[in-house]
Each structure stands twice: as C-alpha cells, then as structure tokens.
Phi, psi and omega in degrees: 000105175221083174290164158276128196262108161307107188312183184194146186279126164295345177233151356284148194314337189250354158278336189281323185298328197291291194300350182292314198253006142312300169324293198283323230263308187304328205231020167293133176244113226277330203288298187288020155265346182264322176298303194309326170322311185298223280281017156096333208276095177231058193295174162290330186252173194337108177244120203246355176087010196283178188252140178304297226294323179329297194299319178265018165278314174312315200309296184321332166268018177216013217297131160072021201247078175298326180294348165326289211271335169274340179262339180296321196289347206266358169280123165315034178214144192313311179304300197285001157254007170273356163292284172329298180292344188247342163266359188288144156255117194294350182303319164303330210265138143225171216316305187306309190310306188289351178273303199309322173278318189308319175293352179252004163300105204222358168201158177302341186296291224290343181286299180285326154322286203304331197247359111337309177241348177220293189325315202282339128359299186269168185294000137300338183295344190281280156356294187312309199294326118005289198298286204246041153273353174251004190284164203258341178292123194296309183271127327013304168274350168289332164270007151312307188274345190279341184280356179295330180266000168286287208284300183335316197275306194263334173250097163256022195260322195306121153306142163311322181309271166042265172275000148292332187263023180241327203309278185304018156281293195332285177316334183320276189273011185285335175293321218281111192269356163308118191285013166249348179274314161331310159324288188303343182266295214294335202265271194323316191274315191296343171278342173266002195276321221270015188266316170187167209307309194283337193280337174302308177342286182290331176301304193303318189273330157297327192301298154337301175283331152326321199254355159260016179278319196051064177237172180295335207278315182277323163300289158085200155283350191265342189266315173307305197296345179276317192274001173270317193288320170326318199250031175252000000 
C-alpha cells in the first residue's frame, strides 16, 4: 500500500477531514484489519485496516492543524483519530479536549498514539497521568501510563523528581490484572529505569517492592521489568 498523496488544503477543517477519510477509506484492508485483531486492536468504531507509513505520509502534509484534527477525530474510525493525534498541535490540545478524547479511547493503539506523541507534549501531562492511573476505565488508565512513557521518552527538558514521584503510582496500580493496563504499568516503570543510571536505580528498587505485593499481575511486571533493567 503506497498511493501517491496529494497535499490537500486543510481548511476548512471538515471539508479536508471528509477528503481524508475518502482517502483512507479507498485503501481499506479487510487482511490487516484481521492482523490488527491478532495484535489486540479491536475498537469500537470503524477499523479499516490502514499500515503506519500510510498514516504518516498523510500526517506529514498536515503537521500542527489543529482544526484538522479535531474534526478528523470526530469520524468514528480508528485510522482518522490516529491521525488526528499525530498532526494536532499540542501548544493548542486542552484539558477538556484531552478528557474529551480520552472518553473515545477504545484500543491501546489509539491510547497510545495520543498520549505518545501529543498529549504528553502539552503542559498537562504530568497532571494527567496522575489523574487517570487512577481512573477506573481500562484504556484511561492505561493512558495514565503511556503518558508516563511519553513524557520519558520524549521530555528530556524533565527533572528525575518527576519520575521518581511516577515510581509509587506504579507500585500503586502494579496489582491491576487487566491486560492492557498491566502492560502500560510494566512499559511505564522499565521506561524510567532505562532513561539514566539513578532512575535504573530507583526502577529496580520499585521493581522489588512489586514482586513482594505477589499477586500474578505484580510478579509480572516486576520480574519482566528486573530482567530487561538488569541487563543495561
């Protein structure tokens, strides 16, 4: 799947999202919406089956569009808020915008586009993640942690308190036997052990007090997240 892409004039924002999701639409694949199944990706709305290089050849002619991006999010399909999350600007996305997406979080892909790549961007994420490692919705709390591994990854501006004061969320929510939220815990602590030598410290030593709550959810993440740090 390589079409050649046109740019496309972005304003008005819903006429352009309308030619967007023509585009995308055009290029549905019945064999990667059944891969994407295998891989856990089952939303509710509309799965089409598109390939990442696609989405981010689009992305790439629409960079920074927020109004773009707020009507793309607003199609009932997966590709086009995933879209959405990787052209939004984040100086723009706000607290309401991001509770407002967060209620349309419906597979881990799309939790994770957002709060990777944009959410963790704005001068909210820190709050969020917080806020909603304690929310009760499996993909909600699960972006409470991807955004912890967003802002790791990506704020290299962040003091180590930061993710020292994220460890005991960790430990917190370590219990939690849901599998895309366990995941998203086990990703969140191993991302901080691996950002530099004191915070490997500090993972390794949350990783312990994990693996002594002894529930399976917690053994675990603490034994995966010990034998990946372990080995830096």
């Amino acid at each position: 799947m390589n079409p050649k892409l046109k740019t496309l004039n972005p304003k008005p924002a819903l006429s352009a999202a309308a030619t967007i999701v023509a585009v995308i639409r055009a290029h549905r694949s019945p064999r990667d919406v059944e891969g994407a199944r295998h891989y856990g990706i089952d939303p509710r709305c509309e799965l089409l089956g598109l390939r990442a290089p696609m989405l981010r050849a689009l992305a790439r002619q629409h960079r920074r569009d927020h109004a773009l991006a707020l009507a793309l999010w607003q199609q009932p399909i997966h590709e086009a808020r995933g879209l959405a999350a990787l052209i939004d600007d984040p100086k723009q996305v706000t607290r309401a915008q991001m509770e407002a997406w967060a209620r349309d979080f419906d597979s881990w892909a799309i939790v994770d586009a957002c709060c990777t790549q944009l959410f963790n961007h704005t001068p909210f994420a820190i709050d969020k993640a917080r806020a909603w490692s304690r929310r009760r919705a499996e993909f909600v709390k699960r972006a409470g942690f991807s955004l912890i591994v967003g802002l790791t990854v990506h704020r290299k501006e962040l003091p180590d308190e930061v993710f020292l004061d994220f460890l005991p969320i960790i430990a917190r929510e370590a219990t939690d036997e849901r599998n895309f939220v366990k995941k998203a815990v086990n990703w969140a602590l191993r991302q901080i052990g691996k950002r530099n030598a004191p915070l490997r410290r500090a993972a390794l030593a949350t990783a312990q007090e994990i693996l002594r709550l002894d529930t399976p959810a917690a053994r675990w993440i603490a034994r995966d997240a010990i034998r990946e740090l372990k080995k830096r």
